[in-house]
N, CA, C and O atoms as CSV, one atom per row, in Angstrom:
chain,resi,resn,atom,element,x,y,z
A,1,UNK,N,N,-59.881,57.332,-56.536
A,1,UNK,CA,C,-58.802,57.222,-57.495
A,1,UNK,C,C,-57.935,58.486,-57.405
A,1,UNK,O,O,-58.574,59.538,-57.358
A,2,UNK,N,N,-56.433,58.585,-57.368
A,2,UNK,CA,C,-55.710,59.366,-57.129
A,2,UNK,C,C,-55.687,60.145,-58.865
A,2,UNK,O,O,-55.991,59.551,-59.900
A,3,UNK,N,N,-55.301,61.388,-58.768
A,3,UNK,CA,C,-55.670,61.908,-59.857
A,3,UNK,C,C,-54.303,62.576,-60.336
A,3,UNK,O,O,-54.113,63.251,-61.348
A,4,UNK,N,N,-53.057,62.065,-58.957
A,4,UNK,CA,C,-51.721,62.283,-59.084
A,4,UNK,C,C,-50.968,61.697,-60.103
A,4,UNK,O,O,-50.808,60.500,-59.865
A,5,UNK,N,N,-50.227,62.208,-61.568
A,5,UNK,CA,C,-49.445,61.117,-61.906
A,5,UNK,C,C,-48.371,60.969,-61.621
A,5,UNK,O,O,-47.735,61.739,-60.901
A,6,UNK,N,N,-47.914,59.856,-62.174
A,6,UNK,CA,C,-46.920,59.111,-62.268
A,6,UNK,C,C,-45.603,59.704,-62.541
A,6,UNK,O,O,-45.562,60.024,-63.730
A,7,UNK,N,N,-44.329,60.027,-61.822
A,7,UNK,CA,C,-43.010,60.542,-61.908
A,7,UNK,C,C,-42.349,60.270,-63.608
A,7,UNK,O,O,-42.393,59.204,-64.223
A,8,UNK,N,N,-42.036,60.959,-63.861
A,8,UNK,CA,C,-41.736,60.869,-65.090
A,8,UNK,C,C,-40.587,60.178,-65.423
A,8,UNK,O,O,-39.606,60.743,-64.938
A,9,UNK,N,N,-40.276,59.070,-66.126
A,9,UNK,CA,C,-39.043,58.266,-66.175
A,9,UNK,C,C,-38.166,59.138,-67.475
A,9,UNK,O,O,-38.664,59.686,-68.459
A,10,UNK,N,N,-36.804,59.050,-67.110
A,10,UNK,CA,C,-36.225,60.324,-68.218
A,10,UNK,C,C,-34.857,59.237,-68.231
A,10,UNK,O,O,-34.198,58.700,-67.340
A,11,UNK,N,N,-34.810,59.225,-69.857
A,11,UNK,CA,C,-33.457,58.344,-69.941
A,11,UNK,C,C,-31.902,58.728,-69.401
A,11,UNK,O,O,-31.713,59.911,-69.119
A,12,UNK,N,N,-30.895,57.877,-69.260
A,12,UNK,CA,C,-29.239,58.499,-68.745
A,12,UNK,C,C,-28.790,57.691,-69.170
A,12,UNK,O,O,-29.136,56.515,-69.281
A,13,UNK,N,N,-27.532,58.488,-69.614
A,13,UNK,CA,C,-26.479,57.722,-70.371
A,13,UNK,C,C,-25.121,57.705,-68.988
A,13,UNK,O,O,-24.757,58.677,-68.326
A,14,UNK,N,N,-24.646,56.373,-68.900
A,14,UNK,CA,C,-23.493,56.175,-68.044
A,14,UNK,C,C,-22.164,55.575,-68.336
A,14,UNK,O,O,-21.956,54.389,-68.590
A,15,UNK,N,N,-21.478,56.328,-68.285
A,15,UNK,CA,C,-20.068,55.785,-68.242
A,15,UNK,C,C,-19.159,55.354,-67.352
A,15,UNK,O,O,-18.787,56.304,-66.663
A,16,UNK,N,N,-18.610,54.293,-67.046
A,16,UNK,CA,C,-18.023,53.767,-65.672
A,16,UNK,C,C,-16.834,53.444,-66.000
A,16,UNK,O,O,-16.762,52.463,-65.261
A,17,UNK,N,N,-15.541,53.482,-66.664
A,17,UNK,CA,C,-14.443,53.320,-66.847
A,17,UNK,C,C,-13.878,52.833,-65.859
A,17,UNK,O,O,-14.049,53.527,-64.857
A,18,UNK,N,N,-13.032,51.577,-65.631
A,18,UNK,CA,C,-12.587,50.445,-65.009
A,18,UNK,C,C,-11.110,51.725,-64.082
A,18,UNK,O,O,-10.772,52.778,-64.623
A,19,UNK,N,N,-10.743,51.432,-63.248
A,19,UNK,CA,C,-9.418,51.975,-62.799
A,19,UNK,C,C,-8.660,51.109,-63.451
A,19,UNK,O,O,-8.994,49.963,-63.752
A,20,UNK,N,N,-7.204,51.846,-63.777
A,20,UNK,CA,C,-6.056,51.691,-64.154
A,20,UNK,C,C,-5.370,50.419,-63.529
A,20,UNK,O,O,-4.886,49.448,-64.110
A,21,UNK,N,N,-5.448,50.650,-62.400
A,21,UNK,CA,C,-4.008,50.069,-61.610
A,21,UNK,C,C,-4.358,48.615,-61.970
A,21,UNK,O,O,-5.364,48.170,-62.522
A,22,UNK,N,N,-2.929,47.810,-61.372
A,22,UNK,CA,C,-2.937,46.712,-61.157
A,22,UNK,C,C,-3.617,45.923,-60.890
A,22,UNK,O,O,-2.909,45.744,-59.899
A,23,UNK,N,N,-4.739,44.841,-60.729
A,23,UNK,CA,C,-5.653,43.861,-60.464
A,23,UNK,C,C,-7.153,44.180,-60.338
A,23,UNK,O,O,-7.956,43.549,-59.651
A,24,UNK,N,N,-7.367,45.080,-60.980
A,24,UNK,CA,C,-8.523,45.920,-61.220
A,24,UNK,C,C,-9.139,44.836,-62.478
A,24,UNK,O,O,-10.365,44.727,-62.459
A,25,UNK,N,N,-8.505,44.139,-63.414
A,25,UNK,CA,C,-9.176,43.096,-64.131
A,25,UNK,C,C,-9.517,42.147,-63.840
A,25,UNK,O,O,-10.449,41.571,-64.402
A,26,UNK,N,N,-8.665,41.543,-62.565
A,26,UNK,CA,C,-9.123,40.754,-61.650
A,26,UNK,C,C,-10.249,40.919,-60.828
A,26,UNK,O,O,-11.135,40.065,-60.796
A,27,UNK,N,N,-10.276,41.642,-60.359
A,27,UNK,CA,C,-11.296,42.081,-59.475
A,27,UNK,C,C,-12.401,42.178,-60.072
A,27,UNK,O,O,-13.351,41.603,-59.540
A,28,UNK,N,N,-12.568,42.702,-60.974
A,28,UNK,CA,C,-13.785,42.678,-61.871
A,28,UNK,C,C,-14.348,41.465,-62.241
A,28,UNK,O,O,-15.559,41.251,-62.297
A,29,UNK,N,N,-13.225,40.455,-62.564
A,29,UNK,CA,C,-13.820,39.019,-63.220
A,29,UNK,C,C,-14.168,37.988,-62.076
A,29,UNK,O,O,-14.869,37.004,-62.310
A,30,UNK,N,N,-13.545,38.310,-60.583
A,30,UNK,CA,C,-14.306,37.697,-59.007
A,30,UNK,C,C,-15.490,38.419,-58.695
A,30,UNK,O,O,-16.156,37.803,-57.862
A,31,UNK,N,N,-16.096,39.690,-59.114
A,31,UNK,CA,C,-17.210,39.532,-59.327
A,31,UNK,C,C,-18.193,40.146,-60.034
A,31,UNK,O,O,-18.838,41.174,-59.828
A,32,UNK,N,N,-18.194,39.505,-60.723
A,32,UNK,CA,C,-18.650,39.944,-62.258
A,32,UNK,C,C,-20.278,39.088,-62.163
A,32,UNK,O,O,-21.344,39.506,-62.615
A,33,UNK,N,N,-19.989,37.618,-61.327
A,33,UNK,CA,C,-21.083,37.090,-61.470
A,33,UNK,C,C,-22.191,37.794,-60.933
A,33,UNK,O,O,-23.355,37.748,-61.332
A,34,UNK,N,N,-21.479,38.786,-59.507
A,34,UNK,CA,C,-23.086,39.032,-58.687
A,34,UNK,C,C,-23.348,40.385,-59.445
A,34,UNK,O,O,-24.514,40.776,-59.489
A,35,UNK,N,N,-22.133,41.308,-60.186
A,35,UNK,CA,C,-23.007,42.427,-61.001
A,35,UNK,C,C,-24.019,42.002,-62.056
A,35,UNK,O,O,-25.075,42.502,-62.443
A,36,UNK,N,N,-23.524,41.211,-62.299
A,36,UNK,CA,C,-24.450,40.573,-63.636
A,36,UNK,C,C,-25.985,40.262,-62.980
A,36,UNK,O,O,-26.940,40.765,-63.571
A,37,UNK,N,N,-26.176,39.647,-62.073
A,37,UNK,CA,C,-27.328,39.748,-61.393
A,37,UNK,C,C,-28.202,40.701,-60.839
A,37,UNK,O,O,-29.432,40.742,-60.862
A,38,UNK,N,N,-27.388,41.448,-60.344
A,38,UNK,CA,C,-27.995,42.532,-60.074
A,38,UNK,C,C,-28.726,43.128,-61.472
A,38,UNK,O,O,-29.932,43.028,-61.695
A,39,UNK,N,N,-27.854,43.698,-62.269
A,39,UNK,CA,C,-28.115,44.074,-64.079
A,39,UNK,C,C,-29.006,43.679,-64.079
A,39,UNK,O,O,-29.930,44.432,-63.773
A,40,UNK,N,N,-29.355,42.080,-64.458
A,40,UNK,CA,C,-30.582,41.521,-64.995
A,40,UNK,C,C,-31.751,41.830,-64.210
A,40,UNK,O,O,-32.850,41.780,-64.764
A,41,UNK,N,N,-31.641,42.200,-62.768
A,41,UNK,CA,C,-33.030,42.122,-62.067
A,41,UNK,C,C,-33.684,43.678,-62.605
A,41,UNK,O,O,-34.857,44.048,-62.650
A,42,UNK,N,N,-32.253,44.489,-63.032
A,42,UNK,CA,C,-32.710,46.061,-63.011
A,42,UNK,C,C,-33.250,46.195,-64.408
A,42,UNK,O,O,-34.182,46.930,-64.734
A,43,UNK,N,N,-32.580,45.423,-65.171
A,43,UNK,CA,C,-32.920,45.549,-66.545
A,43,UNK,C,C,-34.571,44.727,-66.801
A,43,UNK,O,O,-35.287,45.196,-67.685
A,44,UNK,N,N,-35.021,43.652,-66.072
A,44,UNK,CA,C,-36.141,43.244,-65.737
A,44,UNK,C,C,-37.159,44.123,-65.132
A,44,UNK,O,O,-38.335,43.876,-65.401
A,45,UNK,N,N,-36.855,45.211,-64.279
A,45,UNK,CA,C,-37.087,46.164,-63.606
A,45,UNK,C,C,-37.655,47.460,-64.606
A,45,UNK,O,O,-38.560,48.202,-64.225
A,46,UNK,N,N,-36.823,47.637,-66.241
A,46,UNK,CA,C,-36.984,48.510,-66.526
A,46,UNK,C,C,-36.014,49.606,-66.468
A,46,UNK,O,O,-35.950,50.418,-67.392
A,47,UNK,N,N,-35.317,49.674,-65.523
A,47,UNK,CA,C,-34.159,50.421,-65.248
A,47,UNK,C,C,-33.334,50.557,-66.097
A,47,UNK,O,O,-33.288,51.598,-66.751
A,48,UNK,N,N,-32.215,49.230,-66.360
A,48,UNK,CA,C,-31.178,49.390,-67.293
A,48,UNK,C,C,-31.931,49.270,-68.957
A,48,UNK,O,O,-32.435,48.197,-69.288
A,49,UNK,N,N,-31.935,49.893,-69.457
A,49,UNK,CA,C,-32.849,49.490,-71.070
A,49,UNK,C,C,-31.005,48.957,-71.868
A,49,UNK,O,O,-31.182,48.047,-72.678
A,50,UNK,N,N,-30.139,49.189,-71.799
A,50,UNK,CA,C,-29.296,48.755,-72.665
A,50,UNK,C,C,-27.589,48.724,-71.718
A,50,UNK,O,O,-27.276,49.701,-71.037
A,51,UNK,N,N,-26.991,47.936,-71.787
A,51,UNK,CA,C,-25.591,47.757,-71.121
A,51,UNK,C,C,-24.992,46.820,-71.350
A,51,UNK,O,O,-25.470,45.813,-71.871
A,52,UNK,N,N,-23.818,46.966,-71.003
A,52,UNK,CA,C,-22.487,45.748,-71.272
A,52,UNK,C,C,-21.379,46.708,-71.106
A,52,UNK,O,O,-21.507,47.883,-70.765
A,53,UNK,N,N,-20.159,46.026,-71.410
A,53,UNK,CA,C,-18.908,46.093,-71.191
A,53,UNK,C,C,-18.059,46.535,-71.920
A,53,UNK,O,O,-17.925,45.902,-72.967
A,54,UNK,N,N,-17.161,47.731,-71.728
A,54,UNK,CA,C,-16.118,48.314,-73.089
A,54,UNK,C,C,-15.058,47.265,-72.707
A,54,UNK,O,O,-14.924,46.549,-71.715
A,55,UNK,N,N,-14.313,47.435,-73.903
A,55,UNK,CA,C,-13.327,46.151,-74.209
A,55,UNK,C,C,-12.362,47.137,-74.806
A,55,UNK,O,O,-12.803,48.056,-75.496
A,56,UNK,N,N,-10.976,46.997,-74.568
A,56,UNK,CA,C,-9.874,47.648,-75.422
A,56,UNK,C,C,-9.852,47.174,-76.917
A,56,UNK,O,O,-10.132,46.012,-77.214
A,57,UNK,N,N,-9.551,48.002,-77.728
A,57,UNK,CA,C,-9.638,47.123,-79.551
A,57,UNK,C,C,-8.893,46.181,-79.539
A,57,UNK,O,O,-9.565,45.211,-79.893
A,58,UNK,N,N,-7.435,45.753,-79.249
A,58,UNK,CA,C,-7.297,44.668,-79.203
A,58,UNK,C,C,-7.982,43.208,-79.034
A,58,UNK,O,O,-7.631,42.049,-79.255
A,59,UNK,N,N,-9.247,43.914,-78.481
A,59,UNK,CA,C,-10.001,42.459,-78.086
A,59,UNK,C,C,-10.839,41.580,-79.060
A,59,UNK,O,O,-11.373,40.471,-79.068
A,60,UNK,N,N,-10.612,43.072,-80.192
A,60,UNK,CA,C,-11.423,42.441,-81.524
A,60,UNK,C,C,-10.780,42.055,-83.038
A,60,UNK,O,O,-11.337,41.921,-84.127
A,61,UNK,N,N,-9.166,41.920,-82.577
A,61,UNK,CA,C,-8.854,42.420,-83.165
A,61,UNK,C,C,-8.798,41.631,-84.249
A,61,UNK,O,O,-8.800,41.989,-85.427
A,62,UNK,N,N,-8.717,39.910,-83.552
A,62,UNK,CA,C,-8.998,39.016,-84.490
A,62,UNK,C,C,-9.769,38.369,-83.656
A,62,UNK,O,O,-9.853,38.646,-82.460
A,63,UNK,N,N,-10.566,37.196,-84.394
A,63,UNK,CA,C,-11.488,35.883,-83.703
A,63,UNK,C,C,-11.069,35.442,-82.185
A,63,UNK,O,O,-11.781,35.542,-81.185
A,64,UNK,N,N,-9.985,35.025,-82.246
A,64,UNK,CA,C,-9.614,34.217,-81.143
A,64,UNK,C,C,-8.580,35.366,-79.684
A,64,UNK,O,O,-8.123,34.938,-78.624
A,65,UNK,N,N,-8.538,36.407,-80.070
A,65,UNK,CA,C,-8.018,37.620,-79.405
A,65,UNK,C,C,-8.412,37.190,-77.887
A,65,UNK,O,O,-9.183,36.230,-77.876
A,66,UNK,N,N,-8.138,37.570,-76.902
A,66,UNK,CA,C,-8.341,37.529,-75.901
A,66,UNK,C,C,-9.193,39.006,-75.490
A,66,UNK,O,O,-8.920,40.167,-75.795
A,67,UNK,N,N,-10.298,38.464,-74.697
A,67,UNK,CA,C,-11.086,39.829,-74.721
A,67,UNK,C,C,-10.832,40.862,-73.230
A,67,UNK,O,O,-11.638,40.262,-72.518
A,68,UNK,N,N,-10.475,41.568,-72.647
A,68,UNK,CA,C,-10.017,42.748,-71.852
A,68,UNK,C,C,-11.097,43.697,-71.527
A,68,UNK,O,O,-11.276,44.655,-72.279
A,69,UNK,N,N,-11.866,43.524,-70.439
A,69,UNK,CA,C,-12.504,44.252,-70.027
A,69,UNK,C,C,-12.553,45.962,-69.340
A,69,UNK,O,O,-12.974,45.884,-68.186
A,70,UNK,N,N,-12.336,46.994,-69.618
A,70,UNK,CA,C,-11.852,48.106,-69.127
A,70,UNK,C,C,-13.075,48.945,-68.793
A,70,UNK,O,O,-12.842,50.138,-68.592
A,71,UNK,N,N,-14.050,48.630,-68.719
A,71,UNK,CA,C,-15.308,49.383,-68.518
A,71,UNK,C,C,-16.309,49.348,-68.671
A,71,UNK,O,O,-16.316,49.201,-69.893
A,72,UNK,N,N,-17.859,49.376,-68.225
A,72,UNK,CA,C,-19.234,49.489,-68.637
A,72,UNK,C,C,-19.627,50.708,-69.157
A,72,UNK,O,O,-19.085,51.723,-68.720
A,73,UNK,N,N,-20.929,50.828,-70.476
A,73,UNK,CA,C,-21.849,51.720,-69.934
A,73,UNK,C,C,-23.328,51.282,-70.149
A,73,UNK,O,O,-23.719,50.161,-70.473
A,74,UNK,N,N,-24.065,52.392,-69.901
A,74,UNK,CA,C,-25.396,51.867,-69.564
A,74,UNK,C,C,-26.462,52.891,-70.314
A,74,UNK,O,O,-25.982,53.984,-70.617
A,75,UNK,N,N,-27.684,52.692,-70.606
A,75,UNK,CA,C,-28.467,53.294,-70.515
A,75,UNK,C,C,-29.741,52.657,-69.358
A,75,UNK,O,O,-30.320,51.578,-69.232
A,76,UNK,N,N,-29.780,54.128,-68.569
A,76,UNK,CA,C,-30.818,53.743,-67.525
A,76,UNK,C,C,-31.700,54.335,-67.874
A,76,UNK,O,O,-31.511,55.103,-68.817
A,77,UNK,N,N,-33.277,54.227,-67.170
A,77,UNK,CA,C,-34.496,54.835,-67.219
A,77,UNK,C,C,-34.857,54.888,-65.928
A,77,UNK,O,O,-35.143,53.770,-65.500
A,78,UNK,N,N,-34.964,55.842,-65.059
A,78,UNK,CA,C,-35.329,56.699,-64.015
A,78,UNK,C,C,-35.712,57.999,-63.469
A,78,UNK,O,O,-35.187,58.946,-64.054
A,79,UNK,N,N,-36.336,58.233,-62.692
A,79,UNK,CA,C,-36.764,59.449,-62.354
A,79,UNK,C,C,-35.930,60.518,-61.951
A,79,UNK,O,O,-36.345,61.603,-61.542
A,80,UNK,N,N,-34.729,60.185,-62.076
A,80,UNK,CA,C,-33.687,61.398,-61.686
A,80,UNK,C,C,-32.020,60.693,-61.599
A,80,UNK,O,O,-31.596,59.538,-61.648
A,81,UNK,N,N,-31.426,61.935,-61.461
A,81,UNK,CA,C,-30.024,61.644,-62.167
A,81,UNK,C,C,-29.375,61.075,-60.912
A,81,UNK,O,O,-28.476,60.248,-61.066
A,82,UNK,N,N,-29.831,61.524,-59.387
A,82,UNK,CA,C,-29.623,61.068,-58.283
A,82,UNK,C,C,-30.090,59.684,-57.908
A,82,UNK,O,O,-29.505,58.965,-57.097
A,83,UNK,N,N,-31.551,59.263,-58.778
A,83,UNK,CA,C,-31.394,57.842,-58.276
A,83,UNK,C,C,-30.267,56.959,-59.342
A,83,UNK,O,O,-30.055,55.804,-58.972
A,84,UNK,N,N,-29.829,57.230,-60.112
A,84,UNK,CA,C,-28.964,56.722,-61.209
A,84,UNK,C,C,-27.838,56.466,-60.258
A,84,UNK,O,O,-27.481,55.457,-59.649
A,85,UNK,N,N,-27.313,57.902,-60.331
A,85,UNK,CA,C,-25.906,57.613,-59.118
A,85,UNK,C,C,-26.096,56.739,-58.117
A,85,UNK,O,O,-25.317,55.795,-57.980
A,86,UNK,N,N,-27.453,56.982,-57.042
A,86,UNK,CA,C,-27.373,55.587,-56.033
A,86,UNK,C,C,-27.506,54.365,-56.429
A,86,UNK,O,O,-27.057,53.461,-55.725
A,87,UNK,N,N,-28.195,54.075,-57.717
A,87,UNK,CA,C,-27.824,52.652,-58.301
A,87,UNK,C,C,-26.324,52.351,-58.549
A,87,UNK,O,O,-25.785,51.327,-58.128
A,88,UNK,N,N,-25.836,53.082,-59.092
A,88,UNK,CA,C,-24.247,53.149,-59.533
A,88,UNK,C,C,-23.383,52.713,-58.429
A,88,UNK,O,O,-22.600,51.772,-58.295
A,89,UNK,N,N,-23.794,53.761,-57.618
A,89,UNK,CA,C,-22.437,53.177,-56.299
A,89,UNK,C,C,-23.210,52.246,-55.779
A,89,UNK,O,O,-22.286,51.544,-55.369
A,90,UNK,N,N,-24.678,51.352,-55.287
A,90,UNK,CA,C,-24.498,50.691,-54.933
A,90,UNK,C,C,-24.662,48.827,-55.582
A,90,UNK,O,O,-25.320,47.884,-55.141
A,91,UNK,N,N,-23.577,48.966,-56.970
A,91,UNK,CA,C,-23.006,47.977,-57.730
A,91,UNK,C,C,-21.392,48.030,-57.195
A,91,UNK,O,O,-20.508,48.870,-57.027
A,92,UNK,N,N,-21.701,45.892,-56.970
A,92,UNK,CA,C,-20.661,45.765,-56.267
A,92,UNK,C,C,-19.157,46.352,-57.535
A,92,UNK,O,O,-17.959,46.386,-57.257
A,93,UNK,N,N,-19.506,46.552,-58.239
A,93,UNK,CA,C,-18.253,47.105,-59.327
A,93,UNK,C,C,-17.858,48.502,-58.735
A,93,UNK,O,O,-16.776,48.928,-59.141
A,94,UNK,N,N,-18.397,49.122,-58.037
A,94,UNK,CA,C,-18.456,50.297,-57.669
A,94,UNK,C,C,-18.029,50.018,-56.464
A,94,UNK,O,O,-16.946,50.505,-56.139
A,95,UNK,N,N,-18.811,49.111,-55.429
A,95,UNK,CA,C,-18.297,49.216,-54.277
A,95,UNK,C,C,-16.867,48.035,-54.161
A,95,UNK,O,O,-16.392,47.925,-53.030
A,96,UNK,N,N,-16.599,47.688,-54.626
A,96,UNK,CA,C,-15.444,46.705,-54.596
A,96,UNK,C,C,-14.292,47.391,-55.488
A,96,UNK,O,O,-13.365,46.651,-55.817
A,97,UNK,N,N,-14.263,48.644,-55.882
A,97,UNK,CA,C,-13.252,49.714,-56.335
A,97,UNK,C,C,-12.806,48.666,-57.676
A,97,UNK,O,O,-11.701,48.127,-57.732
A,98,UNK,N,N,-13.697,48.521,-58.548
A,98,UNK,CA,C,-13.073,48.265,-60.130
A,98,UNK,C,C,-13.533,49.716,-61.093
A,98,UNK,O,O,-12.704,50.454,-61.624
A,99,UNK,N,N,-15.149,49.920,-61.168
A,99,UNK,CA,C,-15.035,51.373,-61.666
A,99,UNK,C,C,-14.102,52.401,-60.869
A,99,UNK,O,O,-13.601,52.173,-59.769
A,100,UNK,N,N,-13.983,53.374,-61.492
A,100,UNK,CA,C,-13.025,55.244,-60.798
A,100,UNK,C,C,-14.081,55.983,-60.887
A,100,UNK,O,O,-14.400,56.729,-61.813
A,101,UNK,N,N,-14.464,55.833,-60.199
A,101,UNK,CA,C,-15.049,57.008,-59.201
A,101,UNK,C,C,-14.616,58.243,-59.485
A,101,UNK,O,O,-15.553,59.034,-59.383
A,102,UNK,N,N,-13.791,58.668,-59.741
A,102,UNK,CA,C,-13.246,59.934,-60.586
A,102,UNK,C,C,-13.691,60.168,-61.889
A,102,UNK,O,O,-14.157,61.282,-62.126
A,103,UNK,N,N,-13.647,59.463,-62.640
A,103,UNK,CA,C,-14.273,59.424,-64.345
A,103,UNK,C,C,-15.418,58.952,-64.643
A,103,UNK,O,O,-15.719,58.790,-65.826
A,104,UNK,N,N,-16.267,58.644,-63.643
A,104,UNK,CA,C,-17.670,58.247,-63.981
A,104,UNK,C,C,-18.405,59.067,-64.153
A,104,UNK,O,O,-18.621,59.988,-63.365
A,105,UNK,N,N,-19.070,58.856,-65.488
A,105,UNK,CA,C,-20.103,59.847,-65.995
A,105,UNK,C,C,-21.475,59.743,-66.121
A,105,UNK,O,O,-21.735,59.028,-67.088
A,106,UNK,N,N,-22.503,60.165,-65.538
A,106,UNK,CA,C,-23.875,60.396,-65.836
A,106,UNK,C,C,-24.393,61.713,-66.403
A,106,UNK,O,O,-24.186,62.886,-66.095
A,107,UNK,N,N,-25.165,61.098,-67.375
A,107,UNK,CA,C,-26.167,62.475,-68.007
A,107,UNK,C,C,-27.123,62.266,-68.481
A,107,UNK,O,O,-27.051,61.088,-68.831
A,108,UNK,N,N,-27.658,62.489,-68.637
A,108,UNK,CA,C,-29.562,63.190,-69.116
A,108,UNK,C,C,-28.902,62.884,-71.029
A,108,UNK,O,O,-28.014,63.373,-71.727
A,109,UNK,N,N,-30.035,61.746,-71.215
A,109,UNK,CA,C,-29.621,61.296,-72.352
A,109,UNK,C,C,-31.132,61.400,-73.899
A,109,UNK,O,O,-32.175,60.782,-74.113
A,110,UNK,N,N,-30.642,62.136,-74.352
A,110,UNK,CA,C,-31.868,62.126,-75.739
A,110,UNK,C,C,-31.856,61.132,-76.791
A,110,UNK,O,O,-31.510,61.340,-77.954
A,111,UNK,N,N,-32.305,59.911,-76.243
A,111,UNK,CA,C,-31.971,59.115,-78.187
A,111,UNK,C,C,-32.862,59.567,-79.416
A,111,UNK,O,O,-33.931,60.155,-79.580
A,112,UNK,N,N,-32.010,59.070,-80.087
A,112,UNK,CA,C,-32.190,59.542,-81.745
A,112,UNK,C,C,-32.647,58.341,-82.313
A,112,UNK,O,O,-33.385,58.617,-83.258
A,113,UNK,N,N,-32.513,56.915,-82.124
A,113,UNK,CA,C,-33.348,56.113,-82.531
A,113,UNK,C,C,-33.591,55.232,-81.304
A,113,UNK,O,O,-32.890,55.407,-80.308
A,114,UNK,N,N,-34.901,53.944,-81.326
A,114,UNK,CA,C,-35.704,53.088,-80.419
A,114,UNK,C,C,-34.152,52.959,-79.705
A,114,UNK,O,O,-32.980,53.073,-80.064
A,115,UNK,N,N,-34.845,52.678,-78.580
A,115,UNK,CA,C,-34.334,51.732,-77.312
A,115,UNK,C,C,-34.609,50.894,-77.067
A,115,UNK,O,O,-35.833,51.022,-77.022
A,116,UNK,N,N,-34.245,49.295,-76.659
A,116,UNK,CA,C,-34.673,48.300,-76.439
A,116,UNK,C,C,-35.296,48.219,-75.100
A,116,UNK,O,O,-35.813,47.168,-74.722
């Protein structure tokens, strides 16, 4: 019996803000289906403990509003802030240029109450 433990899983908080430009909402909603898959296998995995999608306020603004997608974030659970990032870029949201890569944020995250 190995008497080595186990890598320590340490929570991160992520921010992925959608790019600006032109058809970047598009792009997101052609494929949205295979990020979503991916998500669920990671979040099955343990990985993602909490995520979804920022929405501009307009989207809430009443019932029937049309909803506007401008960004994810996430809470992950992993052994380091580097495997976070290689999950990150390799989501097709990332690789199909809808997040900016410029404003994406990871950090070493402390919650204050449960996590799902």
């Amino acid at each position: 019996m190995s008497s080595q433990a186990q890598p320590t899983r340490q929570l991160f908080f992520v921010y992925a803000p959608d790019k600006t430009e032109e058809g970047t909402f598009e792009r997101r909603m052609s494929v949205r289906p295979a990020h979503l898959e991916v998500a669920k296998e990671r979040t099955g995995q343990g990985l993602i403990r909490v995520g979804g999608g920022l929405m501009t306020p307009e989207s809430i603004a009443t019932p029937d509003a049309p909803k506007k997608l401008i960004g994810s974030t996430f809470i992950f659970q992993a052994e380091s802030l580097d495997e976070v990032k290689r999950l990150i870029e390799e989501d097709v949201y990332f690789k199909s240029g809808v997040w900016d890569p410029e404003k994406l944020v990871i950090l070493p995250f402390a919650g204050a109450t449960p996590i799902p």
